[in-house]
ChimeraX commands (.cxc) that place a marker at each C-alpha (Angstrom):
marker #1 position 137.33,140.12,135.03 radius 0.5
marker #1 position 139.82,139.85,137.76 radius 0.5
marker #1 position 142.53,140.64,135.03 radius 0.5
marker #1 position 140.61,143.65,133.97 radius 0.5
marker #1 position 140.46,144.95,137.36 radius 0.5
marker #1 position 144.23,144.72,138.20 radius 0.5
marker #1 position 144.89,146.40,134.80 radius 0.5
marker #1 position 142.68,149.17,136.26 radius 0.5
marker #1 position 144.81,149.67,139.39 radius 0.5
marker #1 position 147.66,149.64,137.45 radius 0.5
marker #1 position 146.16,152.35,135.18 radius 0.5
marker #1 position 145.80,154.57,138.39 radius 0.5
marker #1 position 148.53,154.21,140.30 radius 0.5
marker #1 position 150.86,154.41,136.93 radius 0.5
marker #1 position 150.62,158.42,137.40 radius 0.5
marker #1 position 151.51,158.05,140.83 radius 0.5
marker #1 position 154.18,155.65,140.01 radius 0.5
marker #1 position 155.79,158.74,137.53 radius 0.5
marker #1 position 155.00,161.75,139.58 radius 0.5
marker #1 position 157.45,160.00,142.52 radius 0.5
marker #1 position 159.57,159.29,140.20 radius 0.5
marker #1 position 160.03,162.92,138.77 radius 0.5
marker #1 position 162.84,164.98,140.57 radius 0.5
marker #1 position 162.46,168.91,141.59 radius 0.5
marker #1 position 164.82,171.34,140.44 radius 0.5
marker #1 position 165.07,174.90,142.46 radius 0.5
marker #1 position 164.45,177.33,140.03 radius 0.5
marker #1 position 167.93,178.97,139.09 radius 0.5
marker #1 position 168.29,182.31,138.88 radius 0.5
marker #1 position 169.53,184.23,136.06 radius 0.5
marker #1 position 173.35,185.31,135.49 radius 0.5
marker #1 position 174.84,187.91,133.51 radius 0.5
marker #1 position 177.94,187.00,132.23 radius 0.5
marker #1 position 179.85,190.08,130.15 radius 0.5
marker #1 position 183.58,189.12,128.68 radius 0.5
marker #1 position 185.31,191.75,126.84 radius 0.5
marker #1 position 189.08,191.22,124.66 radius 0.5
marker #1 position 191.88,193.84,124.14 radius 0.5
marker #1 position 194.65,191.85,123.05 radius 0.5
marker #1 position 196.15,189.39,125.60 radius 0.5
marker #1 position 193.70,191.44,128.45 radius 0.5
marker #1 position 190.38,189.55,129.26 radius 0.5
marker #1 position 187.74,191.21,131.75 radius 0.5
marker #1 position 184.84,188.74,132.94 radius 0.5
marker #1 position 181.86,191.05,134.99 radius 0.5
marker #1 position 179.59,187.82,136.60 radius 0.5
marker #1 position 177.18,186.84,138.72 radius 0.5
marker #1 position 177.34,183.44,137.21 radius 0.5
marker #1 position 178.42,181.20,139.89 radius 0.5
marker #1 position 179.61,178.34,137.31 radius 0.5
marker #1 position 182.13,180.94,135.95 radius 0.5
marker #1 position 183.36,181.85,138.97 radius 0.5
marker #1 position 183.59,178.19,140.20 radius 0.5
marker #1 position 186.27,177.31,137.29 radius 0.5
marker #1 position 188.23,180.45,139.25 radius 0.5
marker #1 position 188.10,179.66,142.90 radius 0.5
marker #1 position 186.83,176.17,144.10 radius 0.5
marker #1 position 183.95,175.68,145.66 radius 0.5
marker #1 position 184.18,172.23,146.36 radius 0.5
marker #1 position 183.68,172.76,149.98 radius 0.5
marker #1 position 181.71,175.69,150.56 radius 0.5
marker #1 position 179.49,176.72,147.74 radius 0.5
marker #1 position 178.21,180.31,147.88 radius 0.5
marker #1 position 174.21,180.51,146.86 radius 0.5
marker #1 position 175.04,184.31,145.00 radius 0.5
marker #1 position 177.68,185.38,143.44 radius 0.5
marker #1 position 179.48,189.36,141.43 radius 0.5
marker #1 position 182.37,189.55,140.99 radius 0.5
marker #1 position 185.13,191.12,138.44 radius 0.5
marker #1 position 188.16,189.21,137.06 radius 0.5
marker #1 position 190.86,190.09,134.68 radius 0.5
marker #1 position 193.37,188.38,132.71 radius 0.5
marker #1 position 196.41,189.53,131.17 radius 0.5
marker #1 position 197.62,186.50,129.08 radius 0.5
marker #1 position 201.32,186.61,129.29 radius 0.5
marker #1 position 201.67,183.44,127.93 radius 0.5
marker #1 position 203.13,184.61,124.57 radius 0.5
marker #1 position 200.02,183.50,122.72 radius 0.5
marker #1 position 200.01,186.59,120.59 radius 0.5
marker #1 position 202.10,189.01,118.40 radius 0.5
marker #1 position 202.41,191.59,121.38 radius 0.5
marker #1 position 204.89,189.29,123.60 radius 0.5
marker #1 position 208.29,188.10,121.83 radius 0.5
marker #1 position 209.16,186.67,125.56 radius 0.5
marker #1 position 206.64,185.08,126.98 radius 0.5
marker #1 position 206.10,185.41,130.53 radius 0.5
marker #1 position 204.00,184.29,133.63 radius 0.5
marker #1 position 200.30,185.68,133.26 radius 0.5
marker #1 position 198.59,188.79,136.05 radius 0.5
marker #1 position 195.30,188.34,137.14 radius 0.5
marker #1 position 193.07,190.58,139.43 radius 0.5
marker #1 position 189.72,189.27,141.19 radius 0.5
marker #1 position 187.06,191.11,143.25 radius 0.5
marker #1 position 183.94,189.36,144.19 radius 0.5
marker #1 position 181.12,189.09,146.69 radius 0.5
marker #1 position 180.30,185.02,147.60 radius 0.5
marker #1 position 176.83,185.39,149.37 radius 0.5
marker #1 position 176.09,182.25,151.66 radius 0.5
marker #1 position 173.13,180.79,153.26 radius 0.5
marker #1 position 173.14,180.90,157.22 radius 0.5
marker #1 position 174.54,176.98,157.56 radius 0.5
marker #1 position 177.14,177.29,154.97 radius 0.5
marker #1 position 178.19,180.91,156.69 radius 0.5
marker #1 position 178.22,179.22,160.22 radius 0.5
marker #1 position 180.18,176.64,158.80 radius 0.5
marker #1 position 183.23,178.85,157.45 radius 0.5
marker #1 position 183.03,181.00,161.01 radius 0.5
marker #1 position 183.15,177.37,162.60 radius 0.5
marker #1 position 186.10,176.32,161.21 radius 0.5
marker #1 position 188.16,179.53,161.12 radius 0.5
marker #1 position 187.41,179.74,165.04 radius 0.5
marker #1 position 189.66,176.61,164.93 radius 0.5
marker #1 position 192.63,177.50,162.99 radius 0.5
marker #1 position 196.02,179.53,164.03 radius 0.5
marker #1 position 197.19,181.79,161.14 radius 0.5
marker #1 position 199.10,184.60,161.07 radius 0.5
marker #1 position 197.09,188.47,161.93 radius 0.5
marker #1 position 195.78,190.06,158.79 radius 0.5
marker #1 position 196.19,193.84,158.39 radius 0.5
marker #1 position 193.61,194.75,155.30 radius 0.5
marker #1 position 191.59,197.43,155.90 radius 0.5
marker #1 position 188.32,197.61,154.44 radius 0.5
marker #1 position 188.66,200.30,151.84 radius 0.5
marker #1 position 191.10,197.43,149.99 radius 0.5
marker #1 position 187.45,195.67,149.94 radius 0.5
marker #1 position 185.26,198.66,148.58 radius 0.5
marker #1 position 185.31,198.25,145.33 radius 0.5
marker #1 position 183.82,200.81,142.87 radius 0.5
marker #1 position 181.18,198.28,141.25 radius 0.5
marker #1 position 179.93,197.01,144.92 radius 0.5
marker #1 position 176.43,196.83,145.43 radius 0.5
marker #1 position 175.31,199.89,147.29 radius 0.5
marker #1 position 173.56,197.81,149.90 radius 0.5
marker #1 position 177.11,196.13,150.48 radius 0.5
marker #1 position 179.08,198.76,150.22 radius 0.5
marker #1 position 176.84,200.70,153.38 radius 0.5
marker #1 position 177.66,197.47,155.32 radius 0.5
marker #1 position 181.74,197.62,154.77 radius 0.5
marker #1 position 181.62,201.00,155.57 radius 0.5
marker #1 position 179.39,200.20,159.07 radius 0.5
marker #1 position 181.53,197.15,159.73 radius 0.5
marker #1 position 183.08,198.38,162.52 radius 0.5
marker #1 position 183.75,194.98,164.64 radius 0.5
marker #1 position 187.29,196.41,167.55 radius 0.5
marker #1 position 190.46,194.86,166.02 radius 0.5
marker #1 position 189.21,193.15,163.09 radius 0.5
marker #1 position 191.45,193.10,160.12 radius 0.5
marker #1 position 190.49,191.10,157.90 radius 0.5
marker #1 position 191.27,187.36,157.22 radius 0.5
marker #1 position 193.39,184.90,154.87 radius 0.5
marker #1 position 191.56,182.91,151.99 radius 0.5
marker #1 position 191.84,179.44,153.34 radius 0.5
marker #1 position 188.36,178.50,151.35 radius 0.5
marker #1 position 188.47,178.86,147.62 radius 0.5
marker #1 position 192.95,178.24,146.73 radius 0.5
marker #1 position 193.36,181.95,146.00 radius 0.5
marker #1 position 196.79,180.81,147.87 radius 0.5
marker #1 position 199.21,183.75,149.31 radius 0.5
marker #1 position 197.52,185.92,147.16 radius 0.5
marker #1 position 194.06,185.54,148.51 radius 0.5
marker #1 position 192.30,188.40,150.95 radius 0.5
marker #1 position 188.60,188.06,152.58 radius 0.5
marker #1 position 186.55,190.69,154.54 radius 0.5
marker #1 position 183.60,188.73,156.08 radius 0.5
marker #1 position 180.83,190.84,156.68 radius 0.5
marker #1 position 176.94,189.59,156.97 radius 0.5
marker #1 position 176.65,185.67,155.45 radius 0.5
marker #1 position 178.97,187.26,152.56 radius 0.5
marker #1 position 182.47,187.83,151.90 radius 0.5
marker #1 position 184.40,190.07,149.87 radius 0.5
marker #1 position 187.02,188.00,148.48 radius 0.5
marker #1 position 190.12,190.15,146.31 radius 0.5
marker #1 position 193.28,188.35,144.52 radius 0.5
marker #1 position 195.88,189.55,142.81 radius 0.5
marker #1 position 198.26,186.87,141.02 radius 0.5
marker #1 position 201.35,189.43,139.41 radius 0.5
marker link #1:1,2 radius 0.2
marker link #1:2,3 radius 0.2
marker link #1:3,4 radius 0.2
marker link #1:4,5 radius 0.2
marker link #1:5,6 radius 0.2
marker link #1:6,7 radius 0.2
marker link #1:7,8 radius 0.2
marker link #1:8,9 radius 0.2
marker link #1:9,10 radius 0.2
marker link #1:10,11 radius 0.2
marker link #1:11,12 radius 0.2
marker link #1:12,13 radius 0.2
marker link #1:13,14 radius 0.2
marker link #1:14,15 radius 0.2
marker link #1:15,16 radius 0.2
marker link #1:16,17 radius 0.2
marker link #1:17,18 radius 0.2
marker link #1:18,19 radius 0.2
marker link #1:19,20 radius 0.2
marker link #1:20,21 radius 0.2
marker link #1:21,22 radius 0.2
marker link #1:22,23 radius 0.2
marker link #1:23,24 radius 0.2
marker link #1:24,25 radius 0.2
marker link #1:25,26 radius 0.2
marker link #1:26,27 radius 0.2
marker link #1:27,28 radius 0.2
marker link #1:28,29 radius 0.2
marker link #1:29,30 radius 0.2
marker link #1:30,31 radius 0.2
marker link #1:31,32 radius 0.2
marker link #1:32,33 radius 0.2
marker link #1:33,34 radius 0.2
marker link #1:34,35 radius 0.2
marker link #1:35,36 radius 0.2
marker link #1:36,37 radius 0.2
marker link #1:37,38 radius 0.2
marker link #1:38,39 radius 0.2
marker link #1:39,40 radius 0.2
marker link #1:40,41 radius 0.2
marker link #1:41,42 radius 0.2
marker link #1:42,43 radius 0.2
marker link #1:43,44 radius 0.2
marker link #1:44,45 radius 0.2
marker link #1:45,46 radius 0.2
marker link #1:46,47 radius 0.2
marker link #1:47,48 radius 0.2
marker link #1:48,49 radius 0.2
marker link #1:49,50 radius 0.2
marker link #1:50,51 radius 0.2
marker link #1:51,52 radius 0.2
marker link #1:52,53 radius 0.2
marker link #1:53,54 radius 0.2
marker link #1:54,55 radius 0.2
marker link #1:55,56 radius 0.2
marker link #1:56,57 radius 0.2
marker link #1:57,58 radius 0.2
marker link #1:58,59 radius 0.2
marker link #1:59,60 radius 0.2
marker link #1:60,61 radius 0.2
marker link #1:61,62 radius 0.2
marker link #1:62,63 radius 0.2
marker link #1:63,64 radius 0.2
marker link #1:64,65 radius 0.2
marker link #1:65,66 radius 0.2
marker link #1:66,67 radius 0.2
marker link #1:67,68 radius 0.2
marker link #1:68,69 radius 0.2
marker link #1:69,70 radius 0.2
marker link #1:70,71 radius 0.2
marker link #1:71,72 radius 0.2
marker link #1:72,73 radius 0.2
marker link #1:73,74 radius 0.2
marker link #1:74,75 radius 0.2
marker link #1:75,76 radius 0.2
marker link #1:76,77 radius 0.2
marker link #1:77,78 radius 0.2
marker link #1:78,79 radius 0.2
marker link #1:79,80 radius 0.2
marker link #1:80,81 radius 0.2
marker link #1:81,82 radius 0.2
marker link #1:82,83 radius 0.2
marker link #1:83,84 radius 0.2
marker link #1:84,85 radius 0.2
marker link #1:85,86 radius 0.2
marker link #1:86,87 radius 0.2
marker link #1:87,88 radius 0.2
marker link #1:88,89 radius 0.2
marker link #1:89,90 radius 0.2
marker link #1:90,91 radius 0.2
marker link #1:91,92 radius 0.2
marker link #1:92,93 radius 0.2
marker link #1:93,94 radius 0.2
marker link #1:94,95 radius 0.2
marker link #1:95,96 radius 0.2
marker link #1:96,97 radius 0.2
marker link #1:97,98 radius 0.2
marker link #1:98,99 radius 0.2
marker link #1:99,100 radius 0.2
marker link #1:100,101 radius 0.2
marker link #1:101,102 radius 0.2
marker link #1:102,103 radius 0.2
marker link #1:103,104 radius 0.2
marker link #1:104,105 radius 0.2
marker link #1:105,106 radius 0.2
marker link #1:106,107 radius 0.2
marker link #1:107,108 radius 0.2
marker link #1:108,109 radius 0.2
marker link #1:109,110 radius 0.2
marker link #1:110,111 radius 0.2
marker link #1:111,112 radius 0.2
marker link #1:112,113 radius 0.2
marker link #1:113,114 radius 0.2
marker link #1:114,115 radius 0.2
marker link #1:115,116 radius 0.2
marker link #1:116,117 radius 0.2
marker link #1:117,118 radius 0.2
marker link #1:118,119 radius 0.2
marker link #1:119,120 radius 0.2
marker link #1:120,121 radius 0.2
marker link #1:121,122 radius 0.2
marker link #1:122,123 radius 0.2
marker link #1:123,124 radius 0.2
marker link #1:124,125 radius 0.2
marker link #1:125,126 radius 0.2
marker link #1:126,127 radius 0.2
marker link #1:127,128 radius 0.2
marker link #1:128,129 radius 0.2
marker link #1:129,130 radius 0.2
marker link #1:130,131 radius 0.2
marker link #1:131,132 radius 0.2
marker link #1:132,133 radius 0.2
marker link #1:133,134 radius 0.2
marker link #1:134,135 radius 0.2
marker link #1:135,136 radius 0.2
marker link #1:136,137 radius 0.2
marker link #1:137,138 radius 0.2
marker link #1:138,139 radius 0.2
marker link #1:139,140 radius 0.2
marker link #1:140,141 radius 0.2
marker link #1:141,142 radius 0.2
marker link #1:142,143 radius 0.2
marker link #1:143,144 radius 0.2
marker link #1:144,145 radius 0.2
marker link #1:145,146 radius 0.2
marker link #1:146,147 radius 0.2
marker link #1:147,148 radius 0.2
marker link #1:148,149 radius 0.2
marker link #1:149,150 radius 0.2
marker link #1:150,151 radius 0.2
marker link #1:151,152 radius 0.2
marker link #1:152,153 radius 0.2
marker link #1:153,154 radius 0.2
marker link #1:154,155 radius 0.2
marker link #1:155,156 radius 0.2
marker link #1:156,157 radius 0.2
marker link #1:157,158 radius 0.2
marker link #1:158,159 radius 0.2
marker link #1:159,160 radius 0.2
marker link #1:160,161 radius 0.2
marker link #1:161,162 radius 0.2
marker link #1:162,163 radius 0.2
marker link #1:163,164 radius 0.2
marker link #1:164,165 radius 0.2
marker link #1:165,166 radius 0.2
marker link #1:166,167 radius 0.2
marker link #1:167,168 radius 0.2
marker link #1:168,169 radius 0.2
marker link #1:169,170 radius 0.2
marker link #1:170,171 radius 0.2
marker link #1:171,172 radius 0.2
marker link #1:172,173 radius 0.2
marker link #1:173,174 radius 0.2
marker link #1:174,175 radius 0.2
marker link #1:175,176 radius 0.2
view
């Protein structure tokens, strides 16, 4: 009887035991991911934040949203069109969109560091596919003296530029 009963309690708290057990996932949301070929010229149009990732790194700040455009022009000498191969171009434009911590983090840290003054201007950062919602902020962003800063986040190197607007930056790189 005594046996019976344990066996019971087991029975019960055996659900319990699981449910605990059992991890939740955030729900993702959905990407688009469109890749189109014209001989040694890739184009990638994303808001997959996976593709991106294998791009820039994101090993220290992660952004929660990503669009962005990237091309490719394989000079590698991979193909008929090349008989000297050569270093290969690339072009990126994206928006990262952070949450409010990861944001605060970035401003914290730049607040810190001595680098050289940028001179971008903003209309380098308005590209034609930004979000219209985006694109109303860059054109309102109208902090005195503010030019821009240096990609010191996501190893776009010498070649990386950032416009930090509202928990989001507009991140361009050119690699020729």
């Amino acid at each position: 009887m005594k046996l019976f009963k344990h066996l019971q309690l087991l029975l019960l708290m055996l659900p319990l035991l699981v449910s605990c057990n059992q991890h939740t996932t955030k729900e993702k949301v959905p990407s688009e991911t469109h890749v189109s070929k014209d001989n040694n010229i890739t184009k990638i149009i994303s808001t997959d934040i996976d593709t991106l990732g294998k791009i820039l790194d994101f090993s220290n700040h992660k952004p929660i949203r990503v669009e962005f455009r990237y091309t490719l022009i394989d000079n590698s000498g991979k193909n008929d069109r090349l008989s000297v191969s050569g270093p290969s171009d690339s072009s990126l434009e994206a928006v990262l969109y952070f949450d409010k911590k990861t944001f605060r983090a970035i401003e914290d840290f730049e607040l810190n560091l001595e680098w050289i003054e940028q001179h971008h201007s903003k209309e380098e950062f308005n590209f034609e596919w930004l979000p219209e919602d985006v694109r109303r902020e860059l054109e309102q962003h109208n902090v005195a003296n503010y030019k821009g800063h240096p990609d010191v986040f996501f190893e776009t190197g010498v070649h990386g530029k950032a416009w930090y607007l509202d928990h989001k930056i507009l991140l361009k790189a050119d690699n020729n």
